[in-house]
C-alpha positions in Angstrom: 53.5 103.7 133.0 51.5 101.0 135.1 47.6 101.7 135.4 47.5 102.1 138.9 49.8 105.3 137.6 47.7 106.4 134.6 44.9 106.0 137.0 46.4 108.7 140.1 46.6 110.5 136.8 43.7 111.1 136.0 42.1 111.4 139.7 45.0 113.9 140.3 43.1 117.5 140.8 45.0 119.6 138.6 44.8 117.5 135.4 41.7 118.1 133.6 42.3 116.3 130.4 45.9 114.5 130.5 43.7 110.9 131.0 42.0 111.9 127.8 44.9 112.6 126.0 46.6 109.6 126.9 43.9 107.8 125.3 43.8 109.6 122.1 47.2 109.1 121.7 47.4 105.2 122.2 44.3 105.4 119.5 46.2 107.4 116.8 48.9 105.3 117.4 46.4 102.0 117.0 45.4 103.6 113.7 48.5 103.9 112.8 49.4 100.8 112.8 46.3 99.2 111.6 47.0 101.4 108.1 50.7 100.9 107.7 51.3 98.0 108.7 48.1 95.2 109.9 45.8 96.4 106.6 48.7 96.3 103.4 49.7 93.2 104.8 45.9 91.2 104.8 45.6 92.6 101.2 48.8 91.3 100.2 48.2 88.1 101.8 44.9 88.2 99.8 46.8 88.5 96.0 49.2 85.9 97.1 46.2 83.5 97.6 44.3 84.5 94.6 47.5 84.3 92.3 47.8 80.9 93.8 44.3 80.0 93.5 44.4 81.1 89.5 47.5 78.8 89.2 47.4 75.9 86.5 49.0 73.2 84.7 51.2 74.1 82.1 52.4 78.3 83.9 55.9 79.4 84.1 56.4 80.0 87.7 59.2 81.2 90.3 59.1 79.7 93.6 61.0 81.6 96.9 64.4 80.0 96.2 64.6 81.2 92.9 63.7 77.9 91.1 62.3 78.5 87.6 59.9 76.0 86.0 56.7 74.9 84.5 54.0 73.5 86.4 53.4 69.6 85.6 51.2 68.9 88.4 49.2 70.3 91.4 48.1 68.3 94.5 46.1 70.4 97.5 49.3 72.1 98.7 51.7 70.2 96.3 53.1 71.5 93.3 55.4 69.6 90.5 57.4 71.8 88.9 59.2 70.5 85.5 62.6 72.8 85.8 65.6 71.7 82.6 65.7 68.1 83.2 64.7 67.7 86.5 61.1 67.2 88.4 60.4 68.9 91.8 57.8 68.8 94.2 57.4 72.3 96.3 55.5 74.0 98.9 52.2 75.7 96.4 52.9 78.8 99.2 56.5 79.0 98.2 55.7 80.1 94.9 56.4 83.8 94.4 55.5 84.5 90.2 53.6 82.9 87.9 54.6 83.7 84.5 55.4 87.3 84.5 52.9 88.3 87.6 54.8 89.0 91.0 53.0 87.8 94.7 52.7 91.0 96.5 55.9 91.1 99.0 55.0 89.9 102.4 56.7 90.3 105.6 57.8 88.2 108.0 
């Protein structure tokens, strides 16, 4: 419905509350996404960055392609990762686990 619409609406004379309602509704549905989906996903955003922030020379990590290593280096955003016999530079965000502690999952 356009606002001109939701506006007759609620001028119309036999309506009393049906503007109201309309309201309510979009706010419940507001809420609803704010708790299901908007708030779970700040908080998970928040472990990711704290398990990242704790990371340091020396701990097994996972990154998002499923490359298993040991850290050899870190650099601002930069990681070296010592997997077998060969050394890799990846993305710090791109890490997933460190040692046996998951990231949170994150959408999107």
């Amino acid at each position: 419905m356009t606002p001109p619409v939701l506006f007759a609406m609620a001028q119309a004379p036999g309506s009393s509350g049906g503007f109201s309602i309309l309201i309510l509704q979009v706010v419940a549905i507001g809420l609803v996404f704010y708790f299901l989906i908007i708030r779970p996903q700040g908080q998970a955003r928040k472990k990711h960055e704290q398990l990242l922030a704790a990371l340091k020379k020396g701990d097994e990590i996972t990154t998002s392609g499923g490359l298993i290593g040991k850290v050899k280096d870190i650099k601002d955003d930069r990681v070296t990762v010592e997997s077998g016999s060969a050394t890799v530079v990846v993305e710090r965000a791109r890490i997933v686990r460190v040692g046996q502690t998951n990231a949170p999952a994150q959408a999107g």
